[in-house]
C-alpha positions in Angstrom: -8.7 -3.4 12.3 -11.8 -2.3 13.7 -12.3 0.7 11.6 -12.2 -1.0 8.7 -14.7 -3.3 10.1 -17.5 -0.3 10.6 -16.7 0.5 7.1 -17.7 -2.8 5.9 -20.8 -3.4 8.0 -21.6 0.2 7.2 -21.3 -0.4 3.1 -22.7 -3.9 3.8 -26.0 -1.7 5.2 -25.8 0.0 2.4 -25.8 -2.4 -0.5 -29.0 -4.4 1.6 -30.6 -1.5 0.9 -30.6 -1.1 -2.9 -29.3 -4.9 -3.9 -33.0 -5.8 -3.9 -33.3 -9.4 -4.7 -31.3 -9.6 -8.1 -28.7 -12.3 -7.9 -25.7 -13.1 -10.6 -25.2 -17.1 -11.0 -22.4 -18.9 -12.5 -23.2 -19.2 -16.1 -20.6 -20.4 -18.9 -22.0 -17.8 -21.3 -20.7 -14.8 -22.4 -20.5 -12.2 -19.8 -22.3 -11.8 -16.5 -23.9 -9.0 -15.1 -23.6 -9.1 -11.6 -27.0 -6.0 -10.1 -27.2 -7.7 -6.8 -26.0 -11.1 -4.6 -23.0 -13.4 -6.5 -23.0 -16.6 -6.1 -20.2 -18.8 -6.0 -19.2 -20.4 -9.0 -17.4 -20.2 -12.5 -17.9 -17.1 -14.7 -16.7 -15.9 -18.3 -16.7 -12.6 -17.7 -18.0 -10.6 -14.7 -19.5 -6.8 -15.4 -20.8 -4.4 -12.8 -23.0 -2.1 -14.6 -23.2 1.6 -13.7 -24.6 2.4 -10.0 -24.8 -1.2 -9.4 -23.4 -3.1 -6.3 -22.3 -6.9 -6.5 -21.9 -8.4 -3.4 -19.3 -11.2 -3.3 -19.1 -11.1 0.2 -19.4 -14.9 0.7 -18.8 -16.1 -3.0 -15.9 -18.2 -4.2 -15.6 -17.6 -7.9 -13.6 -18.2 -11.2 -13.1 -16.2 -13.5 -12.1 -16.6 -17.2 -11.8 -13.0 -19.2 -11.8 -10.3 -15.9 -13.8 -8.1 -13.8 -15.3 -4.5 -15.0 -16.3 -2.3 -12.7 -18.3 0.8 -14.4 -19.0 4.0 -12.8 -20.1 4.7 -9.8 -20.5 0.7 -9.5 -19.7 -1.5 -6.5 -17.7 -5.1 -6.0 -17.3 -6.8 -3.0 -15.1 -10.3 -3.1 -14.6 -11.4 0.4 -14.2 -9.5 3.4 -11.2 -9.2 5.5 -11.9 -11.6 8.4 -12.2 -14.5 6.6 -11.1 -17.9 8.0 -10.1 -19.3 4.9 -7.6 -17.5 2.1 -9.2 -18.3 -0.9 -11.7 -16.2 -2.5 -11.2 -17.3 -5.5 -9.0 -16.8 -9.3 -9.7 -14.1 -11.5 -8.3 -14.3 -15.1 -8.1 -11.2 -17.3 -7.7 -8.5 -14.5 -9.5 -6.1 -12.6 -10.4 -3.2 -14.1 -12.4 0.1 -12.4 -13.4 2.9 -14.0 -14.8 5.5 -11.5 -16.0 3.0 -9.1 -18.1 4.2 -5.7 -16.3 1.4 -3.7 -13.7 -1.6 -4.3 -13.2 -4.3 -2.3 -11.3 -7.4 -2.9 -9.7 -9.9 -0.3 -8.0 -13.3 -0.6 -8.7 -13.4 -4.5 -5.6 -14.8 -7.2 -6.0 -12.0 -9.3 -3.9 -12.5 -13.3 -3.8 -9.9 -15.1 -3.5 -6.9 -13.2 -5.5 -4.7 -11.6 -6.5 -0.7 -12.0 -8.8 1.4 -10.8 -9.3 5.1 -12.5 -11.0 7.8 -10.5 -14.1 7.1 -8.5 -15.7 8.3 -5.5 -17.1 6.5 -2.4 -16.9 5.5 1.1 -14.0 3.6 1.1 -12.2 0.9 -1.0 -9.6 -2.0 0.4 -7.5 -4.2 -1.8 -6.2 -7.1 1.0 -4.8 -10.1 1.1 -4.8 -10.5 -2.7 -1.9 -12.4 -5.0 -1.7 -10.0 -8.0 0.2 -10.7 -11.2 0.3 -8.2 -13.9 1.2 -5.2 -11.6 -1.8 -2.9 -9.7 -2.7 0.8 -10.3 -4.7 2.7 -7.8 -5.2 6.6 -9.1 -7.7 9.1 -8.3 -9.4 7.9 -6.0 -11.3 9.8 -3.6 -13.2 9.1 -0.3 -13.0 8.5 3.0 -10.5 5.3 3.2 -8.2 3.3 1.5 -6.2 0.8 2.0 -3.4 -1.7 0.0 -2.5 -4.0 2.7 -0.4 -7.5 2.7 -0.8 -8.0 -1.0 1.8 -9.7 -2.9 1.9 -8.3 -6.2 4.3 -9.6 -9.2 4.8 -6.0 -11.0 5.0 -2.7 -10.1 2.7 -0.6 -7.9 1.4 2.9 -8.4 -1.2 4.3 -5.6 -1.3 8.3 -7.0 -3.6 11.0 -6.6 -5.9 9.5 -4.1 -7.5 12.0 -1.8 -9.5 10.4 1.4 -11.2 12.5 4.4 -9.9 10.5 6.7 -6.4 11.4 8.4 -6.1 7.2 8.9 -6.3 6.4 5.0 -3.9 5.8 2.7 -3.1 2.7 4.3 -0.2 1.4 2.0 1.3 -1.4 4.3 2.8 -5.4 4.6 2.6 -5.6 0.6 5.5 -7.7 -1.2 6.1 -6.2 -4.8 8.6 -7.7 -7.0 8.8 -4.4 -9.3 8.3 -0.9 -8.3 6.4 1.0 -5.9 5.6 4.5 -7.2 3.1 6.6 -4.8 2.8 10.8 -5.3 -0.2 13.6 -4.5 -1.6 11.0 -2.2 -3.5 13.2 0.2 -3.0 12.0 3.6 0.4 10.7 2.8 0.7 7.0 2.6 1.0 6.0 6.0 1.1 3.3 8.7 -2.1 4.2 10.4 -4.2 1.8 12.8 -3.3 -1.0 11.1 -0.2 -1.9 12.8 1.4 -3.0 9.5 4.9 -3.4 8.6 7.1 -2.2 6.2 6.1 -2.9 2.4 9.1 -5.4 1.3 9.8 -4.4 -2.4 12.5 -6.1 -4.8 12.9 -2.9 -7.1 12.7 0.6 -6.0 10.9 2.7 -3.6 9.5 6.3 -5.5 8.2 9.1 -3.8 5.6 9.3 -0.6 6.2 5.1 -0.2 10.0 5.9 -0.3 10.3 4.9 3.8 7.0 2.5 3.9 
């Protein structure tokens, strides 16, 4: 999708310029703050402190007790044209409190993942297996997109207002549970990235009721 693509060489830009040279390494300690490049390895716990980007872009990771994102924070795992489907396993969840951007591709997430408010240039949540259910509200932006996900639990994408006509990309997911999607402002939609209907084993609620 080549949108998506200038998104993420435009955010990639972005976090060169105020990464500097910090770097998070696999450590079996208690929790890792993650201010700059990740490296590949195995973590406890992973934390993104406020304002900060982590850049996951070309890690491979394990992960024992979650991912935090705080405010206004940034975390990149993967990218979407990756060769290879495996980013990685993530215990504990995902869990975003007013993140600036979200971005999480071929990673085997356990234990759910949510994101709360925020505010950036875009967010994508791709190519994931998610266990535990996901919960995408208040976001707002440019772009977003939840696209060919398979997620054991149900699904809310609510409130999130994007810029862009094209977001709200809410496509080719399989959910065994629910999918529940209201006030999302453009509607959920198809857009440029010739997706297919999401195939859901319980119910289709509101906007997402004919995606």
């Amino acid at each position: 999708m080549s949108k998506l693509r200038l998104l993420v060489t435009l955010t990639m830009a972005t976090t060169a310029i105020w990464s500097v040279a910090a770097t998070a390494s696999a450590s079996s300690g208690s929790s890792t703050k993650c201010t700059g490049t990740l490296d590949s390895g195995k973590y406890r716990k992973l934390t993104v402190p406020a304002g900060a980007t982590c850049d996951g872009s070309d890690a491979r990771i394990r992960v024992r007790r979650g991912v935090s994102v705080a405010p206004g924070a940034t975390f990149v795992l993967g990218t979407e044209d990756l060769a290879s489907a495996n980013t990685g396993k993530i215990r504990g969840g995902v869990e975003a409190n007013e993140p600036a951007s979200l971005q999480i591709h071929f990673a085997h997430v356990n234990g759910g993942l949510v994101v709360r408010g925020g505010s950036g240039y875009f967010s994508a949540i791709e190519d994931n297996t998610i266990r535990g259910g996901a919960k995408v509200k208040g976001y707002s932006g440019v772009w977003l997109g939840f696209i060919r996900n398979r997620v054991h639990g149900n699904v809310t994408l609510a409130r999130n207002v994007m810029d862009d006509p094209d977001a709200n990309e809410y496509v080719t997911n399989t959910i065994f549970g629910d999918l529940v999607c209201h006030r999302n402002s453009p509607a959920p939609q198809v857009g440029d990235s010739q997706g297919d209907a999401n195939d859901v084993s319980g119910r289709k609620i509101g906007q997402c009721a004919g995606l």
